[in-house]
HTML snippet that shows the backbone in 3Dmol.js (N, CA, C, O; Angstrom):
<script src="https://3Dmol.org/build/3Dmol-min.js"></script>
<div id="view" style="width:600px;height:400px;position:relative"></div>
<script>
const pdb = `
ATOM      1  N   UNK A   1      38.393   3.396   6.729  1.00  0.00           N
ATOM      2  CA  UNK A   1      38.098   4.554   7.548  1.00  0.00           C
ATOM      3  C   UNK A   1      36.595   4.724   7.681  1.00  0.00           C
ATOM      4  O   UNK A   1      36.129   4.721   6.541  1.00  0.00           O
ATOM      5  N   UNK A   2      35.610   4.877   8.619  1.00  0.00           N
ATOM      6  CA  UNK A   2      34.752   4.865   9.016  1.00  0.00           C
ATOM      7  C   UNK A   2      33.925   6.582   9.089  1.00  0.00           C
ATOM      8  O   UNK A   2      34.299   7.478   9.846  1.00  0.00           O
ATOM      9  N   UNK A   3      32.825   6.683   8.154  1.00  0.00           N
ATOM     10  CA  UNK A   3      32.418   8.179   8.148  1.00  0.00           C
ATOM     11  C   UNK A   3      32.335   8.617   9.335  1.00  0.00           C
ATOM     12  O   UNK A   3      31.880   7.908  10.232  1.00  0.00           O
ATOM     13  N   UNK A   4      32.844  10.109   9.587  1.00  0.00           N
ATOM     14  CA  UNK A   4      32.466  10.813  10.877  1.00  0.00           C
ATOM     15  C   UNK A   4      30.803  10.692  11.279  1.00  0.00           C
ATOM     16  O   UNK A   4      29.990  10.679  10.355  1.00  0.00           O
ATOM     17  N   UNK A   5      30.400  10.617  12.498  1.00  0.00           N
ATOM     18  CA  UNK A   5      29.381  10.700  12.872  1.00  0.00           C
ATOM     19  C   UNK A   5      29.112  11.711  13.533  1.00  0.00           C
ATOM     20  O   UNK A   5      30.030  12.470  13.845  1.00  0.00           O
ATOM     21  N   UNK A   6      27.726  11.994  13.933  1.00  0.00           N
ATOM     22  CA  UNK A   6      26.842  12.915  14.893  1.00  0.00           C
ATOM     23  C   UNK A   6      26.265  12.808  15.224  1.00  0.00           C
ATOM     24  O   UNK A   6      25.407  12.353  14.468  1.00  0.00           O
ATOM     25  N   UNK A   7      25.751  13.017  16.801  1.00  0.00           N
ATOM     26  CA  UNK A   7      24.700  12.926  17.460  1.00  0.00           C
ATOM     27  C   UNK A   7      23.276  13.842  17.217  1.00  0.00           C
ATOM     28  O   UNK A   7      23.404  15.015  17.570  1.00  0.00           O
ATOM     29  N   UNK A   8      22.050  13.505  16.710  1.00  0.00           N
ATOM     30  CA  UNK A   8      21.350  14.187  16.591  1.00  0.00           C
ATOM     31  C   UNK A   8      19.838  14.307  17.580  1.00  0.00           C
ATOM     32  O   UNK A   8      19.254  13.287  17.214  1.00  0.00           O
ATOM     33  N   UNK A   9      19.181  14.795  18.318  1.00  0.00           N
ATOM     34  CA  UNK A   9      17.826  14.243  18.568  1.00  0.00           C
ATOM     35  C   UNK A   9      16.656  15.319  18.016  1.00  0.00           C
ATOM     36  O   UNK A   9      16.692  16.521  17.755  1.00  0.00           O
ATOM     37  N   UNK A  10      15.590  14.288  17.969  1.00  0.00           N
ATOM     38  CA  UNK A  10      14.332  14.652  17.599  1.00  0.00           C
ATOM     39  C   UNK A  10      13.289  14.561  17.772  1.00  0.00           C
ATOM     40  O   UNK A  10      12.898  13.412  17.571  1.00  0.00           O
ATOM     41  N   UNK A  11      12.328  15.428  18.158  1.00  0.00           N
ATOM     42  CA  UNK A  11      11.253  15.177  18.520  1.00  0.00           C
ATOM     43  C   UNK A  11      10.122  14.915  17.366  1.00  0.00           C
ATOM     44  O   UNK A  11      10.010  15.808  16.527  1.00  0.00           O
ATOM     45  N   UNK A  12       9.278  13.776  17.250  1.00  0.00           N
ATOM     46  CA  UNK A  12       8.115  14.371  16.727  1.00  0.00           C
ATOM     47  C   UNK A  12       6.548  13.584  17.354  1.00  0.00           C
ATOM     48  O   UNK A  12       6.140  13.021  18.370  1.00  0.00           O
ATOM     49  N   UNK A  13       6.126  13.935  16.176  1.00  0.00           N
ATOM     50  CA  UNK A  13       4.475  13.615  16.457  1.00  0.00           C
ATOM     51  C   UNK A  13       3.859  13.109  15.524  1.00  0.00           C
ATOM     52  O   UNK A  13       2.788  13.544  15.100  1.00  0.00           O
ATOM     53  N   UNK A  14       4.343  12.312  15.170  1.00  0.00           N
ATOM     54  CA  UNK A  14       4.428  11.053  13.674  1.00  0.00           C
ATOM     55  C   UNK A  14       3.811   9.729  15.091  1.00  0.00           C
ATOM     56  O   UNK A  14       4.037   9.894  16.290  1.00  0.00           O
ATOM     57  N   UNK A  15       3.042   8.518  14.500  1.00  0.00           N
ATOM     58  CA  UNK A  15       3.362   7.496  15.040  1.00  0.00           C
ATOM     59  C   UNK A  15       4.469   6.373  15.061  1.00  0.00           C
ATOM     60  O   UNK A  15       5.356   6.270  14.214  1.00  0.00           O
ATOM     61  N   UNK A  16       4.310   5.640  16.027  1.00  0.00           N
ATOM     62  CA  UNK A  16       6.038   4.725  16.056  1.00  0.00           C
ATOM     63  C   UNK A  16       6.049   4.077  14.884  1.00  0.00           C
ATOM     64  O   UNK A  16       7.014   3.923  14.135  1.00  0.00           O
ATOM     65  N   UNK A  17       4.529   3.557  14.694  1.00  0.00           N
ATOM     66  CA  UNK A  17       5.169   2.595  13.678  1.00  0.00           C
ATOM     67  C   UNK A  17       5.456   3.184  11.991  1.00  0.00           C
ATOM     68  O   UNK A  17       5.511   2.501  10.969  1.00  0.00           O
ATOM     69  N   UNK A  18       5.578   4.410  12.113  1.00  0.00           N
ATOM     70  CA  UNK A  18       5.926   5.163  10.915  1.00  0.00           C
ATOM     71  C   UNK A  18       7.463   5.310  10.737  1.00  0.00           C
ATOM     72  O   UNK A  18       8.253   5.115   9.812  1.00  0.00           O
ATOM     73  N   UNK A  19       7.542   5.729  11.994  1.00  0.00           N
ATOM     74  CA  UNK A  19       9.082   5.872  12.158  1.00  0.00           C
ATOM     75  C   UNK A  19       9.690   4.534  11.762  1.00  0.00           C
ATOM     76  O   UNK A  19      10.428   4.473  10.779  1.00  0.00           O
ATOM     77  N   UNK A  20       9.369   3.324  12.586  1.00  0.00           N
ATOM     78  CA  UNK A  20      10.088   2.095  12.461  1.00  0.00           C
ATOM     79  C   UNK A  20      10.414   1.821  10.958  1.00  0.00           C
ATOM     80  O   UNK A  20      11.546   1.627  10.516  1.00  0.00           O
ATOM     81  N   UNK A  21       8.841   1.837   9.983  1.00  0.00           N
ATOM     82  CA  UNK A  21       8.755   1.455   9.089  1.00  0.00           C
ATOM     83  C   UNK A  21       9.919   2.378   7.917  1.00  0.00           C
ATOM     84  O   UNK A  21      10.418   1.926   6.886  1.00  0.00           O
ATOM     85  N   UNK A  22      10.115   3.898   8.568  1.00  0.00           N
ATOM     86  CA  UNK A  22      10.839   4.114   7.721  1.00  0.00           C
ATOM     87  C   UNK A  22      12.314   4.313   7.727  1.00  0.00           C
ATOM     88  O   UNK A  22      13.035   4.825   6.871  1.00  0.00           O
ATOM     89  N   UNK A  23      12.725   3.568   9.393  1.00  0.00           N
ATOM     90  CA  UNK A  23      14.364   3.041   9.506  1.00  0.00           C
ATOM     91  C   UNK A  23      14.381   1.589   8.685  1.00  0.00           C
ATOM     92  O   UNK A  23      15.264   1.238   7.902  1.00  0.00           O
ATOM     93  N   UNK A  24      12.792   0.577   9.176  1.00  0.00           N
ATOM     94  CA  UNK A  24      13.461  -0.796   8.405  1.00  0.00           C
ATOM     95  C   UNK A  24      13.748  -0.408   6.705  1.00  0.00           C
ATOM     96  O   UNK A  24      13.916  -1.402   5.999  1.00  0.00           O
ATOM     97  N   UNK A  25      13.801   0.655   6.155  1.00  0.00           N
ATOM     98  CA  UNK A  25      13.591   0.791   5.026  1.00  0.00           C
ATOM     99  C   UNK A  25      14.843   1.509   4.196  1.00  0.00           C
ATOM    100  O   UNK A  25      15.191   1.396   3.021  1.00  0.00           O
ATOM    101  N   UNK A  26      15.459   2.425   5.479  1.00  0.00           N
ATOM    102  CA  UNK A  26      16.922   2.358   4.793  1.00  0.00           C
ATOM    103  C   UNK A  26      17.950   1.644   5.365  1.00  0.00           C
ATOM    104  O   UNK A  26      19.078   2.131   5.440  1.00  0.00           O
ATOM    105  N   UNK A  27      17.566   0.028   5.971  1.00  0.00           N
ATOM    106  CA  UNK A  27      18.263  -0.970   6.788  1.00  0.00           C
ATOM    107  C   UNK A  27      18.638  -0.797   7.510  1.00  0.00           C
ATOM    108  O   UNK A  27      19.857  -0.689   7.377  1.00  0.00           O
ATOM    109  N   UNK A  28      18.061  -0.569   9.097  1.00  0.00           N
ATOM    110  CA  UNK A  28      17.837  -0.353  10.097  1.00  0.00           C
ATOM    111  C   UNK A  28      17.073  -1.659  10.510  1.00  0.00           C
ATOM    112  O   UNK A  28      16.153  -2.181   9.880  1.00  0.00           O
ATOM    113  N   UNK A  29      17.771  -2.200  11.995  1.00  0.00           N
ATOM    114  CA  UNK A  29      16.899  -3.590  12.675  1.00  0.00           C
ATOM    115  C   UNK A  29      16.949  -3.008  14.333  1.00  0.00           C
ATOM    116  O   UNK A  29      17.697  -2.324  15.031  1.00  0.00           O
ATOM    117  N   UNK A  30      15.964  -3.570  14.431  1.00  0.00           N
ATOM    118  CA  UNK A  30      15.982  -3.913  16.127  1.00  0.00           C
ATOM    119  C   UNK A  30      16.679  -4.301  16.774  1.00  0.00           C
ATOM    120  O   UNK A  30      16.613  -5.530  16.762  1.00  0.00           O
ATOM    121  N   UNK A  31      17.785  -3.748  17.755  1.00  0.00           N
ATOM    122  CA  UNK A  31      18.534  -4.353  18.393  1.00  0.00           C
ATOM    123  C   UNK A  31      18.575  -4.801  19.786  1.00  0.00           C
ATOM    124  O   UNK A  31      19.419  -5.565  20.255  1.00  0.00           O
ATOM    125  N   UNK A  32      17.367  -4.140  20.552  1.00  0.00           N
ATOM    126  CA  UNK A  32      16.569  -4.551  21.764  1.00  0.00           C
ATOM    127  C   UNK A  32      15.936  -2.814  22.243  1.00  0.00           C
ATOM    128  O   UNK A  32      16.125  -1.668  21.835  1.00  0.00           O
ATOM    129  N   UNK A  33      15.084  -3.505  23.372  1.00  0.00           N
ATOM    130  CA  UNK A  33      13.854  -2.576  24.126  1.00  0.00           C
ATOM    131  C   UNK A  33      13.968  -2.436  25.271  1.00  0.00           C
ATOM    132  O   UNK A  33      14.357  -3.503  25.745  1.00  0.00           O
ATOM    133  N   UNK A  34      13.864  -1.808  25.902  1.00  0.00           N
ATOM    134  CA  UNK A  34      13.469  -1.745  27.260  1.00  0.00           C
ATOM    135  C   UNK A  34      12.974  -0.603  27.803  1.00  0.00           C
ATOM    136  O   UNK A  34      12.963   0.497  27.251  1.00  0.00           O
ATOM    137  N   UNK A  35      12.432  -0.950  29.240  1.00  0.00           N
ATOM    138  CA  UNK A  35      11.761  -0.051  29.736  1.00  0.00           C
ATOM    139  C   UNK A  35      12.400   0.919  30.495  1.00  0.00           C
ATOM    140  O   UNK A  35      13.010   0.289  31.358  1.00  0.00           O
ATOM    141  N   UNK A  36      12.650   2.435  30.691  1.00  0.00           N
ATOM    142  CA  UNK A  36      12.770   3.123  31.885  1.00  0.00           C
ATOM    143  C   UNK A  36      11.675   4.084  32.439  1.00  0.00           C
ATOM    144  O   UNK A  36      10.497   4.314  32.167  1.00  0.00           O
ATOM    145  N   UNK A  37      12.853   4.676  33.594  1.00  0.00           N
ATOM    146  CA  UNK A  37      12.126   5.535  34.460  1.00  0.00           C
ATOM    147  C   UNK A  37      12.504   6.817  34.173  1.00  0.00           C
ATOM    148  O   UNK A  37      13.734   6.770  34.163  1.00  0.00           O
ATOM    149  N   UNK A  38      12.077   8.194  33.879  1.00  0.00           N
ATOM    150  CA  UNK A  38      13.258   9.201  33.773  1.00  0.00           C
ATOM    151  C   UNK A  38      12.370  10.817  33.978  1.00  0.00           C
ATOM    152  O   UNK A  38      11.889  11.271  32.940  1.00  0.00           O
ATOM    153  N   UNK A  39      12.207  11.496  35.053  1.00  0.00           N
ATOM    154  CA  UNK A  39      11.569  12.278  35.357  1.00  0.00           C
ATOM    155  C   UNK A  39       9.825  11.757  35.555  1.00  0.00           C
ATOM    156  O   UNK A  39       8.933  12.120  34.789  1.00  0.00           O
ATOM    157  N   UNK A  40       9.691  11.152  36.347  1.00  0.00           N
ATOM    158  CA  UNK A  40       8.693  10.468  36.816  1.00  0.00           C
ATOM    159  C   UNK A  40       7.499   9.860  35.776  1.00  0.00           C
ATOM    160  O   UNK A  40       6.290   9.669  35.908  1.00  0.00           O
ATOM    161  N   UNK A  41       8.673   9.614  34.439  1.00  0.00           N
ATOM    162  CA  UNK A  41       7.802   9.075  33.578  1.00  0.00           C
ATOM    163  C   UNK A  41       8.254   7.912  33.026  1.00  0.00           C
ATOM    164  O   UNK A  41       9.473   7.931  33.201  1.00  0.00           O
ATOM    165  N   UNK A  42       7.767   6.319  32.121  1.00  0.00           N
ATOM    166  CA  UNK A  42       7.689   5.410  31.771  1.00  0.00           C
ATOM    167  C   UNK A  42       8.008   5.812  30.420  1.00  0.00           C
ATOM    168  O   UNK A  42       7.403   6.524  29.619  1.00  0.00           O
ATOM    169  N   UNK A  43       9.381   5.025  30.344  1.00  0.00           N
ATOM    170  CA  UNK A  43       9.399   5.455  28.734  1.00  0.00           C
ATOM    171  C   UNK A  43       9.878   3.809  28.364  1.00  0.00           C
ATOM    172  O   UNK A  43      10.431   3.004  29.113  1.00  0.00           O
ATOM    173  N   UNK A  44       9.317   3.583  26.483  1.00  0.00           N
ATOM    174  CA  UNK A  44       9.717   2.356  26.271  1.00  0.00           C
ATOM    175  C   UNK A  44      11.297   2.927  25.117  1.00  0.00           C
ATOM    176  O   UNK A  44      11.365   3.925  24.399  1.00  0.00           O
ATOM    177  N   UNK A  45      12.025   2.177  25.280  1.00  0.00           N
ATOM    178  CA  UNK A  45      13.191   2.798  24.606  1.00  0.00           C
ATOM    179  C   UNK A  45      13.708   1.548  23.900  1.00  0.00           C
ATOM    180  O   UNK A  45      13.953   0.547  24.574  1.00  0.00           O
ATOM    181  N   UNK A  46      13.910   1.554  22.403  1.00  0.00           N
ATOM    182  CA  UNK A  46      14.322   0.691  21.331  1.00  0.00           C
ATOM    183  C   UNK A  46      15.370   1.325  20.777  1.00  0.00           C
ATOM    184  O   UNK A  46      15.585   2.533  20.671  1.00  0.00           O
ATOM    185  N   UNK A  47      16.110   0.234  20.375  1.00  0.00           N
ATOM    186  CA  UNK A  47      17.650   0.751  20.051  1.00  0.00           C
ATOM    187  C   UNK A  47      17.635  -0.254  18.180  1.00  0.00           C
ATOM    188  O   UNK A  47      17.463  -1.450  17.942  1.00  0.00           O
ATOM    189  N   UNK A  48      17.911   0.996  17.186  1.00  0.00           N
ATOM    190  CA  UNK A  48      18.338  -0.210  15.754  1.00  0.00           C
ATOM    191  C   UNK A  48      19.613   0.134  15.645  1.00  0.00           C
ATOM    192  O   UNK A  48      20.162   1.074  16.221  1.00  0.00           O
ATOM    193  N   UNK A  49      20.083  -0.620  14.911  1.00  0.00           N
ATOM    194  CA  UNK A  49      21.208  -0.676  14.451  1.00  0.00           C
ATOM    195  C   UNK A  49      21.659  -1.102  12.935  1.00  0.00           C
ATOM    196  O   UNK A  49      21.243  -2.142  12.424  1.00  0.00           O
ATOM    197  N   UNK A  50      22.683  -0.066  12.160  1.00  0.00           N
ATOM    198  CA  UNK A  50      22.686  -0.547  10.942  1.00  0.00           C
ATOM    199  C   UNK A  50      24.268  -0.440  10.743  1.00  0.00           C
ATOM    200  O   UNK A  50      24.828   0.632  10.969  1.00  0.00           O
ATOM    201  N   UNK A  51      24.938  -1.489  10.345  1.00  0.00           N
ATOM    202  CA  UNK A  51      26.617  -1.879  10.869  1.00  0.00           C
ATOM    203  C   UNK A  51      27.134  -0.016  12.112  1.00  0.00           C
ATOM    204  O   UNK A  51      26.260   0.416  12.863  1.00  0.00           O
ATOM    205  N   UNK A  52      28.361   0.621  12.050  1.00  0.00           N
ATOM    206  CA  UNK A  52      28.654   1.231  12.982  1.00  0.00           C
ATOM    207  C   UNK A  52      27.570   2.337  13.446  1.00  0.00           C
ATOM    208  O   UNK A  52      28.053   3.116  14.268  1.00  0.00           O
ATOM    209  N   UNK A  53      26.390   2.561  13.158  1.00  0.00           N
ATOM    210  CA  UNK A  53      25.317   3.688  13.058  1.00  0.00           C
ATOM    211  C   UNK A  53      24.490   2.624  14.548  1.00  0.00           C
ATOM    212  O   UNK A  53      24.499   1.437  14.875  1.00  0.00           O
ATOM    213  N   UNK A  54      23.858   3.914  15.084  1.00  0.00           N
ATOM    214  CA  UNK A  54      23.036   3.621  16.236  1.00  0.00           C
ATOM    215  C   UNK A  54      21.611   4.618  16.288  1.00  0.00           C
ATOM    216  O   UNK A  54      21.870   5.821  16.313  1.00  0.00           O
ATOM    217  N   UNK A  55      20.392   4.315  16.304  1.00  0.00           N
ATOM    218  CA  UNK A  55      19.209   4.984  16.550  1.00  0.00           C
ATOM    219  C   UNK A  55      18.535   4.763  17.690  1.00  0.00           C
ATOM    220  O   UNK A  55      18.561   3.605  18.107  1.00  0.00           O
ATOM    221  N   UNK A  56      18.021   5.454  18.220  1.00  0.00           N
ATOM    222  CA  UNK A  56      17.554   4.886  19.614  1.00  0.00           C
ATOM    223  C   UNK A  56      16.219   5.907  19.679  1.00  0.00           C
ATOM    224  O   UNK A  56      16.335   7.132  19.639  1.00  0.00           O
ATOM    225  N   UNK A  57      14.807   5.138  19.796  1.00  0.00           N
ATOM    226  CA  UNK A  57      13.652   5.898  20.109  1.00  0.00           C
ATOM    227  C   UNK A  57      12.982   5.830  21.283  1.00  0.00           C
ATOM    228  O   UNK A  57      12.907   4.636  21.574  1.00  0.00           O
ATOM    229  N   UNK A  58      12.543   6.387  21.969  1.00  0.00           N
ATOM    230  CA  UNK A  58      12.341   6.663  22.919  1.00  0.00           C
ATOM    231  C   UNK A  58      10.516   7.088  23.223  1.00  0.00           C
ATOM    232  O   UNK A  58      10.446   8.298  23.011  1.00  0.00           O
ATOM    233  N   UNK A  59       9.643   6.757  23.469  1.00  0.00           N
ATOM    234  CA  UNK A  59       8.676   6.466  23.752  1.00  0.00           C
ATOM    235  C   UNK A  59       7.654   6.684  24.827  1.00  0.00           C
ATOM    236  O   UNK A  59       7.465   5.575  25.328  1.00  0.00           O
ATOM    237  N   UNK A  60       6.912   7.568  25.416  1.00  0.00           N
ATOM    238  CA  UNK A  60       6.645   7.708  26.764  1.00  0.00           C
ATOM    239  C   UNK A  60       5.412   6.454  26.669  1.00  0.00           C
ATOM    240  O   UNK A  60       4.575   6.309  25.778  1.00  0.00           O
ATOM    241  N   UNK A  61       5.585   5.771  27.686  1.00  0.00           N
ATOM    242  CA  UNK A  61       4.510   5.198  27.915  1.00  0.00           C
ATOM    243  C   UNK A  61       3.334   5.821  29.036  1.00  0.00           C
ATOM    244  O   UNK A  61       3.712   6.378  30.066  1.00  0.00           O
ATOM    245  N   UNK A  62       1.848   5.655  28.699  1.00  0.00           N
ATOM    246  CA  UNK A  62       1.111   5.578  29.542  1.00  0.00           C
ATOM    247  C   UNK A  62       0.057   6.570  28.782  1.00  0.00           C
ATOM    248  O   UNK A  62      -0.089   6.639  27.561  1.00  0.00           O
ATOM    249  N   UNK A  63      -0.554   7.225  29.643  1.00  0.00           N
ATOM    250  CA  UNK A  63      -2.234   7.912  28.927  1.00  0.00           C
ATOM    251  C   UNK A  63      -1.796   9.395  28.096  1.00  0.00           C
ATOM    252  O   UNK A  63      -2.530  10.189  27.507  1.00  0.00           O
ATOM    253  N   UNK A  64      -0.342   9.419  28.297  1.00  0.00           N
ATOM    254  CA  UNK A  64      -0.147  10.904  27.829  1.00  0.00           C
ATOM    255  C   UNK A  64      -0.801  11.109  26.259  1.00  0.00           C
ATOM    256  O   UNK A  64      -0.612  10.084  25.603  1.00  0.00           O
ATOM    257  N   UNK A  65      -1.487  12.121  25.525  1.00  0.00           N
ATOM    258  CA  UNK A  65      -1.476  11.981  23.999  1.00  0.00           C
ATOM    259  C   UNK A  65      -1.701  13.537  23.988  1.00  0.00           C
ATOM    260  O   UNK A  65      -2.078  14.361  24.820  1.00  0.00           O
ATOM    261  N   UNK A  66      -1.182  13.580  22.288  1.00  0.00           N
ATOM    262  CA  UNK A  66      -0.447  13.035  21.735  1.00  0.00           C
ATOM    263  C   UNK A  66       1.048  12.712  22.196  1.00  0.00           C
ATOM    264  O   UNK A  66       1.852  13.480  22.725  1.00  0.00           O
ATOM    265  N   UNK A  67       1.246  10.989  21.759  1.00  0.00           N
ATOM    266  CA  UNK A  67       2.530  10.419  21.710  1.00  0.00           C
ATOM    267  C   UNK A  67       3.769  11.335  20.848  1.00  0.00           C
ATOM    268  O   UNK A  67       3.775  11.618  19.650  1.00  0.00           O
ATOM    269  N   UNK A  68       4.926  11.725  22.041  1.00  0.00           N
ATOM    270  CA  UNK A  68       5.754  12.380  21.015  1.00  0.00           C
ATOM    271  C   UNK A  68       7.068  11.744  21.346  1.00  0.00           C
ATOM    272  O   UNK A  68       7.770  12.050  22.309  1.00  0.00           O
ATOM    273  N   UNK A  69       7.343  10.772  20.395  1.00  0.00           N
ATOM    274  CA  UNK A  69       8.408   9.882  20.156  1.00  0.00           C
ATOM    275  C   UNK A  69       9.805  10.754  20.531  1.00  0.00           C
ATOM    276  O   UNK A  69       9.637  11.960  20.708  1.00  0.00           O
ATOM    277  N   UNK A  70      10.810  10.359  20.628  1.00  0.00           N
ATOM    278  CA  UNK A  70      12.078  11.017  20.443  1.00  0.00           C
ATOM    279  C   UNK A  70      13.109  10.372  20.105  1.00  0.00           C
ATOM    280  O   UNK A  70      13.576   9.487  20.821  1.00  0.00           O
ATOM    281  N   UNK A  71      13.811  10.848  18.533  1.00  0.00           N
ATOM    282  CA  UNK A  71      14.429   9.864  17.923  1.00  0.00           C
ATOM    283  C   UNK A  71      16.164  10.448  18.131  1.00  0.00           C
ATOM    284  O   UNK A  71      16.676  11.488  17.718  1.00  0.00           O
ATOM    285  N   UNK A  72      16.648   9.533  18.779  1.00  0.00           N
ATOM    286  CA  UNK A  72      18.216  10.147  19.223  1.00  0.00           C
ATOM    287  C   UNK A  72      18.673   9.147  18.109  1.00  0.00           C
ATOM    288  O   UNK A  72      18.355   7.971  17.931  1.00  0.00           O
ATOM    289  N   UNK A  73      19.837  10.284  17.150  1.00  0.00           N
ATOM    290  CA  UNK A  73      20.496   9.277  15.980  1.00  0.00           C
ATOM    291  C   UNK A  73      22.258   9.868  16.242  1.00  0.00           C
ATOM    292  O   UNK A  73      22.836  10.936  16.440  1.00  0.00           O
ATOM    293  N   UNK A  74      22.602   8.400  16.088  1.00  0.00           N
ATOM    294  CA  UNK A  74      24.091   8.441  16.377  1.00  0.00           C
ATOM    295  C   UNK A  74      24.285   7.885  14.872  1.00  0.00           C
ATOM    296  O   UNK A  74      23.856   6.761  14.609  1.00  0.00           O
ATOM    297  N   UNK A  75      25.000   8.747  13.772  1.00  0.00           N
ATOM    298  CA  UNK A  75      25.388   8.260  12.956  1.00  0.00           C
ATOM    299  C   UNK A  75      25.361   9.178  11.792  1.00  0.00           C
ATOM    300  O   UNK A  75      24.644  10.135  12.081  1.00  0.00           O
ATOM    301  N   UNK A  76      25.886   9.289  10.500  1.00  0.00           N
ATOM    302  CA  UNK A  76      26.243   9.952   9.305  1.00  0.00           C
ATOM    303  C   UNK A  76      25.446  10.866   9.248  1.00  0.00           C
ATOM    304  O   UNK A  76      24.398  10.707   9.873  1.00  0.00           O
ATOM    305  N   UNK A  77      25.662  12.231   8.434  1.00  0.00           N
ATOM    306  CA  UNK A  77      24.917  13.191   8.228  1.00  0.00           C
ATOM    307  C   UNK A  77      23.981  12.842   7.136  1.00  0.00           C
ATOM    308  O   UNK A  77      22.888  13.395   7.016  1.00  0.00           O
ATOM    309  N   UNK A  78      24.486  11.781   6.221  1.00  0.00           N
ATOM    310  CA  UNK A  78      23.913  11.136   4.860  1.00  0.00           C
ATOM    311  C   UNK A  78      22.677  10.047   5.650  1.00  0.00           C
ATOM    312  O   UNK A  78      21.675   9.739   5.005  1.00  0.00           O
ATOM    313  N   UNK A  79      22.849   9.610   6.859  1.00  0.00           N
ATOM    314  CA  UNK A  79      22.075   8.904   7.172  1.00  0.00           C
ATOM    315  C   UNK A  79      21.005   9.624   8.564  1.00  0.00           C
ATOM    316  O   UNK A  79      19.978   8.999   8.828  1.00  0.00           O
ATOM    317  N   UNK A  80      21.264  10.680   9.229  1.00  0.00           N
ATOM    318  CA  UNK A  80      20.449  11.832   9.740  1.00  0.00           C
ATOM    319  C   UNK A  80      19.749  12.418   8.634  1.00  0.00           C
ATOM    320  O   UNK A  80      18.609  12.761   8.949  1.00  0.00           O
ATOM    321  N   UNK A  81      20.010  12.609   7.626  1.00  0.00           N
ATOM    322  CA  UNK A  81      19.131  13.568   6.619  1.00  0.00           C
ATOM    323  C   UNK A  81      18.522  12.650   5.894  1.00  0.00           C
ATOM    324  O   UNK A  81      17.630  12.974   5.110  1.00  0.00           O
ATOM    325  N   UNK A  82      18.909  11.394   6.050  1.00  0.00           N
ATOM    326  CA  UNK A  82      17.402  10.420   5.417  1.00  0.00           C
ATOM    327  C   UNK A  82      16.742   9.765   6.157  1.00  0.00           C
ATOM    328  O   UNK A  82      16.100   8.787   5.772  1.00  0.00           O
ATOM    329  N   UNK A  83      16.778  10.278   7.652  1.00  0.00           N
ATOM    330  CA  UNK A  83      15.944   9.855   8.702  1.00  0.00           C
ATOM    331  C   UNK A  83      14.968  10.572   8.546  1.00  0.00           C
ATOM    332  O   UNK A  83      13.855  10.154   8.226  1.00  0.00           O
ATOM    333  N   UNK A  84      15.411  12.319   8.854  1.00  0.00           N
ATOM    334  CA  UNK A  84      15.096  13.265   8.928  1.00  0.00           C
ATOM    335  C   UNK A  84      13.776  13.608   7.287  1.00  0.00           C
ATOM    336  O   UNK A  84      12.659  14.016   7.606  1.00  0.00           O
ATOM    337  N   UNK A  85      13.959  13.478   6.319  1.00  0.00           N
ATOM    338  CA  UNK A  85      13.658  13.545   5.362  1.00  0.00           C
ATOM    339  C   UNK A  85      12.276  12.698   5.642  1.00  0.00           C
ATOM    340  O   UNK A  85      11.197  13.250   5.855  1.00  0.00           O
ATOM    341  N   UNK A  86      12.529  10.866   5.599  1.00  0.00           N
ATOM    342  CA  UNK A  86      11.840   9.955   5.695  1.00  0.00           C
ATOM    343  C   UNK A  86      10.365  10.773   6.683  1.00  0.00           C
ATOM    344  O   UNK A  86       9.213  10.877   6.260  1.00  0.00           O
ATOM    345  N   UNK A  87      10.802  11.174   7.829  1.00  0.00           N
ATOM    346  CA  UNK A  87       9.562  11.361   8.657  1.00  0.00           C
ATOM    347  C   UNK A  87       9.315  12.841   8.159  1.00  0.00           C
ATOM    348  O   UNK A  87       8.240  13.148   8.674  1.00  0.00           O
ATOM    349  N   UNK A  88       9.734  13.818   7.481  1.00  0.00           N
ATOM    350  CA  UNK A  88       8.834  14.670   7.404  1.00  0.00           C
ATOM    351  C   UNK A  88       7.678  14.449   6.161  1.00  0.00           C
ATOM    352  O   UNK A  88       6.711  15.144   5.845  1.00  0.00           O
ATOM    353  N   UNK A  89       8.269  13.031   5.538  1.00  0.00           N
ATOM    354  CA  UNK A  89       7.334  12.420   4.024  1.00  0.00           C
ATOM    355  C   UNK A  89       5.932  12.152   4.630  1.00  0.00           C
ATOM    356  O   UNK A  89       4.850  12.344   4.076  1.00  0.00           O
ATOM    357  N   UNK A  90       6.187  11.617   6.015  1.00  0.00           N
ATOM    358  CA  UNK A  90       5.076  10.534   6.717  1.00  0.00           C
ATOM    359  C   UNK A  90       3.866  11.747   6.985  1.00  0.00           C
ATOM    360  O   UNK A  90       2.793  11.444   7.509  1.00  0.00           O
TER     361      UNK A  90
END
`;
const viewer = $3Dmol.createViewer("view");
viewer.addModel(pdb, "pdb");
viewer.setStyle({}, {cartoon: {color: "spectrum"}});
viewer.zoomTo();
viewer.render();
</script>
């Protein structure tokens, strides 16, 4: 049986590679990138994956600053609250 999940999102104002560093860390990988379009803005959007769990960050690209990431998490409340946790450490 597979833990219930939840959709969570989040904004912050951490850099990416803080965030990354602290999904590869409770085994979290890259599962691909790409670019969109979405209210006349450039966003780069990366998807990890850790077996049935899904994270997906979201990225505006271009001169905007500060960069404010947005971390959409599909997956356990045990694994939202050590996302969640992880970046307020950073």
């Amino acid at each position: 049986m597979q833990n219930k999940q939840e959709l969570k999102s989040i904004s912050v104002f951490i850099p990416l590679e803080k965030i990354e560093y602290n999904l590869s860390e409770i085994g979290f990988s890259i599962n691909g990138t790409t670019t969109i379009v979405a209210e006349g803005k450039f966003w780069k959007k990366m998807l990890y994956v850790k077996d049935n769990e899904r994270i997906s960050i979201s990225e505006e690209i271009g001169d905007a600053y500060p960069k404010d990431p947005i971390i959409t998490i599909c997956a356990s409340k045990s694994t939202i609250s050590k996302i969640i946790d992880g970046v307020k450490k950073v």
